[in-house]
C-alpha positions in Angstrom: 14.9 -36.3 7.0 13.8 -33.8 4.1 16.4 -32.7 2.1 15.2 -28.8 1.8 18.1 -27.7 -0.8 16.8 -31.0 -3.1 13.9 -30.4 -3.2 13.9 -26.3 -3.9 16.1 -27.5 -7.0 13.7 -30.1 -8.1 11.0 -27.6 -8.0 13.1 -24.6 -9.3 15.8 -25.7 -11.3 16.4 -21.7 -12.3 17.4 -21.0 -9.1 21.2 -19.8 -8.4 22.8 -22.7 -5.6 23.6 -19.3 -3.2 19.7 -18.9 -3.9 18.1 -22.3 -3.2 21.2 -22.2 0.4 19.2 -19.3 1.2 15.6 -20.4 0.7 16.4 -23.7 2.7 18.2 -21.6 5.5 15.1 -19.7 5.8 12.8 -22.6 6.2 15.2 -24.9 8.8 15.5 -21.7 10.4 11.6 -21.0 10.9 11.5 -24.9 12.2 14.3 -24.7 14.5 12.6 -21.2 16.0 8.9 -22.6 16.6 9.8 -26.5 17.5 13.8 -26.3 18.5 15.5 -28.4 16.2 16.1 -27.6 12.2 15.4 -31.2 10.6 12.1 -32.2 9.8 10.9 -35.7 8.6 8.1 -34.3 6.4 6.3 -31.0 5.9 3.5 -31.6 7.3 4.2 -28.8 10.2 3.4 -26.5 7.6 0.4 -27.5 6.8 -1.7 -25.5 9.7 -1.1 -22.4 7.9 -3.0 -20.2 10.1 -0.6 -21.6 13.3 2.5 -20.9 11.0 1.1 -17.3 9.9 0.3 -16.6 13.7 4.2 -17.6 14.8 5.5 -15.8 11.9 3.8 -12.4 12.7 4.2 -12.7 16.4 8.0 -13.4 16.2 9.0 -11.6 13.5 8.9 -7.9 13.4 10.8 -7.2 9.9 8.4 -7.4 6.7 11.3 -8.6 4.9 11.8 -11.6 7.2 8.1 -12.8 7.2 8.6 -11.8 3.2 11.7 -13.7 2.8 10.3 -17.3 4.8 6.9 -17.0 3.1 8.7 -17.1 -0.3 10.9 -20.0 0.9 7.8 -22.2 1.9 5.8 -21.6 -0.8 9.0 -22.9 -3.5 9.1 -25.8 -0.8 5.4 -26.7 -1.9 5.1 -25.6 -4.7 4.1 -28.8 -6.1 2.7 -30.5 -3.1 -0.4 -31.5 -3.7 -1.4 -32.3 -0.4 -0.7 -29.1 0.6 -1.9 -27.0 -1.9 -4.2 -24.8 0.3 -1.6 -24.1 2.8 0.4 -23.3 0.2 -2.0 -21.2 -1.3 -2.7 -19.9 2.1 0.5 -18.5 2.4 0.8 -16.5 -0.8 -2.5 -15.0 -0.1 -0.9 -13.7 2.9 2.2 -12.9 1.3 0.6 -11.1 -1.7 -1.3 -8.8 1.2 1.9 -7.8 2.9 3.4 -6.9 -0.2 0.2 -4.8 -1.4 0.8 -2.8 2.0 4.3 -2.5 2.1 4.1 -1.3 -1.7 1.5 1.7 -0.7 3.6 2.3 2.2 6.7 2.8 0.8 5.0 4.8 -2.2 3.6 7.1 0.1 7.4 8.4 0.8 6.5 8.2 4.4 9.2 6.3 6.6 7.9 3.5 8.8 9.2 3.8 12.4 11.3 1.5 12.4 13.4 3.4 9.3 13.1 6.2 11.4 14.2 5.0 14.6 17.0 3.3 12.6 17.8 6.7 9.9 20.8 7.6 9.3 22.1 11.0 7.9 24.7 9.8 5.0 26.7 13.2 6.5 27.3 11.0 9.7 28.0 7.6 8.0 30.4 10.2 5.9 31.7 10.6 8.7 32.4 7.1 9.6 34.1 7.0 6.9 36.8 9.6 7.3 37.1 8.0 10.9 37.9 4.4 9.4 40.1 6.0 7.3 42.3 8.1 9.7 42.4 4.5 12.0 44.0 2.9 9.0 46.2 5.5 8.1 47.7 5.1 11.7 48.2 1.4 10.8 49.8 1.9 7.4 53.3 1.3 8.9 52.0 -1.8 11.4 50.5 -3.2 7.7 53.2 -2.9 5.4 55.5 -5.0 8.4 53.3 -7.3 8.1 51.4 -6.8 11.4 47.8 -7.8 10.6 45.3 -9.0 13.1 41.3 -9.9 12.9 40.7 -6.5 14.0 42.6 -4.8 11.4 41.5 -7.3 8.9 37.9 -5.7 9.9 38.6 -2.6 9.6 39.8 -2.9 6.4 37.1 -4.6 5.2 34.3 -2.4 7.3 35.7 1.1 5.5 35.5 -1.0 2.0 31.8 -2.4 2.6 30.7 1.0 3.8 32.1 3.1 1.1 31.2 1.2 -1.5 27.5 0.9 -0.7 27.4 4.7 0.0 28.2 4.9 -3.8 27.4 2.2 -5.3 24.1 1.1 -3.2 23.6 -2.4 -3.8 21.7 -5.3 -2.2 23.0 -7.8 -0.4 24.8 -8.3 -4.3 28.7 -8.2 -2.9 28.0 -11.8 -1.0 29.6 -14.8 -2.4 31.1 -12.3 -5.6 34.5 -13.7 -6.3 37.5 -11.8 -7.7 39.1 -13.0 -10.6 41.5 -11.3 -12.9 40.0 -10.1 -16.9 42.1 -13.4 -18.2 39.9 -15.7 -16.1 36.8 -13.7 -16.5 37.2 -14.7 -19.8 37.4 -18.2 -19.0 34.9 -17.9 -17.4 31.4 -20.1 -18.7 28.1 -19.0 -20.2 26.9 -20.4 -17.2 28.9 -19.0 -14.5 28.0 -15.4 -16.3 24.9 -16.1 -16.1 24.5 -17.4 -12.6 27.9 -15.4 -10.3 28.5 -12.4 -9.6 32.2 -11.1 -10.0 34.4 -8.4 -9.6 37.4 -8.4 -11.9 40.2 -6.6 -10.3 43.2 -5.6 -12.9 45.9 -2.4 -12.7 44.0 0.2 -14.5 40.5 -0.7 -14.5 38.0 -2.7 -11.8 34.6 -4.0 -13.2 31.5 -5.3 -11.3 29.6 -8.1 -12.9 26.1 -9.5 -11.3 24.0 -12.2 -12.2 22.5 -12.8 -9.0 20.6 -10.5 -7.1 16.7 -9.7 -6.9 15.8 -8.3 -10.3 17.7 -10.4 -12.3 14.7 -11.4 -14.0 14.0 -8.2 -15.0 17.3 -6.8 -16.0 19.6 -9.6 -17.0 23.1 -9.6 -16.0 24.6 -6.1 -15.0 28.2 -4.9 -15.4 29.8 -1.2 -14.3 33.1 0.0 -13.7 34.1 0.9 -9.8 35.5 3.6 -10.6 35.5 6.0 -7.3 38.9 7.1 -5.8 38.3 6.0 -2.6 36.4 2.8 -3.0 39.0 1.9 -5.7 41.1 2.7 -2.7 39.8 0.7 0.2 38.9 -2.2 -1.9 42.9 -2.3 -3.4 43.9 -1.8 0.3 41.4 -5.1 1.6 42.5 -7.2 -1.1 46.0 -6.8 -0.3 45.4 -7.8 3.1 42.7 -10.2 2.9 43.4 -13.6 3.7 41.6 -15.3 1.3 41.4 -12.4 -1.4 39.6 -14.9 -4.2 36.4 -13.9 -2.3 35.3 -10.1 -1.9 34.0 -10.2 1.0 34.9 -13.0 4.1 33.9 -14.4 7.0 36.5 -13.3 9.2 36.7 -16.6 11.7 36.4 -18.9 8.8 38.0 -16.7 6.0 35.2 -18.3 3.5 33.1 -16.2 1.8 30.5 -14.3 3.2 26.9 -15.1 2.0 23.8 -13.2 1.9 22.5 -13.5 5.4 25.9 -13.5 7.0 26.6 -9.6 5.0 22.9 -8.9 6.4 24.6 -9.7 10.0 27.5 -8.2 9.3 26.3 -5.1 8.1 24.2 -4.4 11.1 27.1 -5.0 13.4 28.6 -2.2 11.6 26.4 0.2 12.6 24.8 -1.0 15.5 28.8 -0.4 16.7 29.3 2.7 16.2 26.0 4.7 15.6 23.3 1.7 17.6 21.3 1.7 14.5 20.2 -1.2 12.6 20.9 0.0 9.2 20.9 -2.7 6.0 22.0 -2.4 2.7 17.9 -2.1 2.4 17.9 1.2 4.6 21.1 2.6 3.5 19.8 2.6 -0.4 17.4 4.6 0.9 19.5 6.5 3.2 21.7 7.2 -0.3 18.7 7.7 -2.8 16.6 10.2 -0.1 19.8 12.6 0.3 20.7 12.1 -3.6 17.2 12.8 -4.7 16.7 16.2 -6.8 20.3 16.0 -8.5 20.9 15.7 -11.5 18.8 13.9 -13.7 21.7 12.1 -15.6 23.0 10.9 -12.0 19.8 9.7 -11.1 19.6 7.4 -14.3 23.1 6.2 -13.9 22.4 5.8 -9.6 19.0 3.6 -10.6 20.9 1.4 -12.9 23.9 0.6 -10.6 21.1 -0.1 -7.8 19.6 -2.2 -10.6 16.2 -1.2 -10.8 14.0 1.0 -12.7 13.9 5.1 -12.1 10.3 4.8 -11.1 11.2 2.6 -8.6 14.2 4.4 -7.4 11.6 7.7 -6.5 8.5 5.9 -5.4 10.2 3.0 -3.3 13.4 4.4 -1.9 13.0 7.8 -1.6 11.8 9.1 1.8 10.9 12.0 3.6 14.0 12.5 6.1 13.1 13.4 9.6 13.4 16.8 10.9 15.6 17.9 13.0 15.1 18.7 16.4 
């Protein structure tokens, strides 16, 4: 059997180990979908590219999915020789949906499936108040000690929602550990330049990232969380969580959520209470469509947190909302 995660570090040592989890995932994934069983002896079922591009666009309807597993198979052969016109195949392909994705989203137009899935940030707002009011009934049941999984989720859903209302990241809060500023400081040249953290002390909380999309293009990022209520809701989790070294858990397991699990989780949130499938994707551009036209200053300081550029930010993320009726 192939040894996907291996191999992707052979042929892109760079790569963060949440990263190379996630590019194999992708690929064992795509196997076990089209032939019904992850492990592979070889990769030569990727070689008909044209039978793999067909599968991929009738049984996928996201862009980022088909995005996401074409980037995956194309590290996979990247030096393959054998199969360099497949691979080549598929970044052709690739580099096509991107180009009409990009005028797409530049056009400020939302595709239907953002508008079937838009939701006002008034409503998710909302939400929030709502969450909050639940907890505040449980304040009494929590301080004896009377903590369930659906409290525990609670908890944690009125954190992750908050937060990416005002700080609108990624999938960036996967795998992020929480470590006190004495242990960030321990913490090695490599770990900073590969982890993402959120050091947690009385007076002062500080998000660090060195893994997420555009790494390559801004280096690491740090800000200070330093919102009332998400300061809040995240002192609140922590204090509950059971395994509060890790931001954000896996409820049944209590390991760390990463990146596809948050994707999952994320749309149970909202698929729960509003039947929408909103992502971190959509709700960045939920946040940035509402906050557009503010202050310039808050703009600057929004585009940074989101860690991309200002051009980006207006031409990528900000959308035309839909009417209403």
């Amino acid at each position: 059997m192939i040894n996907l995660t291996e191999l992707i570090k052979e042929n892109r040592s760079s790569l963060s180990p949440s990263s190379i989890r996630t590019y194999s995932d992708n690929v064992y994934k795509l196997h076990q979908k089209m032939y019904g069983q992850k492990e592979f002896e070889d990769l030569q079922w990727l070689k008909p590219y044209d039978t793999v591009i067909k599968f991929l666009e009738e049984n996928y309807k996201s862009y980022l999915s088909v995005r996401n597993i074409l980037n995956a198979m194309i590290i996979v052969l990247i030096d393959n020789k054998e199969l360099e016109n497949s691979k080549i195949s598929y970044q052709n392909f690739r580099d096509d949906m991107n180009d009409r994705y990009q005028k797409a989203q530049e056009d400020g137009v939302m595709t239907d499936k953002e508008q079937t899935n838009w939701v006002e940030l008034d409503r998710i707002d909302a939400f929030i108040a709502e969450m909050n009011n639940n907890i505040n009934t449980l304040d009494l049941k929590l301080k004896t000690g009377f903590i369930n999984v659906a409290n525990l989720q609670l908890a944690q859903d009125l954190f992750l929602v908050k937060f990416h209302t005002v700080y609108p990241l990624r999938n960036d809060l996967a795998e992020t550990a929480v470590v006190s500023k004495k242990d960030y400081n321990k913490l090695s040249a490599e770990d900073l330049q590969n982890g993402n953290y959120i050091i947690v002390s009385p007076n002062k909380v500080t998000l660090h990232i060195a893994n997420y999309k555009t790494k390559n293009v801004y280096g690491s990022r740090s800000f200070t969380v330093d919102d009332k209520h998400v300061l809040k809701y995240l002192r609140l989790w922590l204090k509950i969580s059971p395994n509060p070294k890790w931001l954000l858990l896996n409820l049944r397991t209590d390991q760390p959520l990463n990146r596809m699990q948050l994707t999952q989780y994320f749309l149970r949130i909202f698929s729960d209470k509003f039947g929408k499938k909103v992502s971190t994707t959509l709700l960045r551009k939920i946040v940035v469509s509402t906050k557009h036209g503010q202050n310039i200053r808050d703009l600057d300081e929004l585009a940074f947190k989101m860690c991309h550029s200002r051009a980006t930010q207006a031409s990528v993320y900000n959308k035309v909302q839909p009417s209403v009726q």
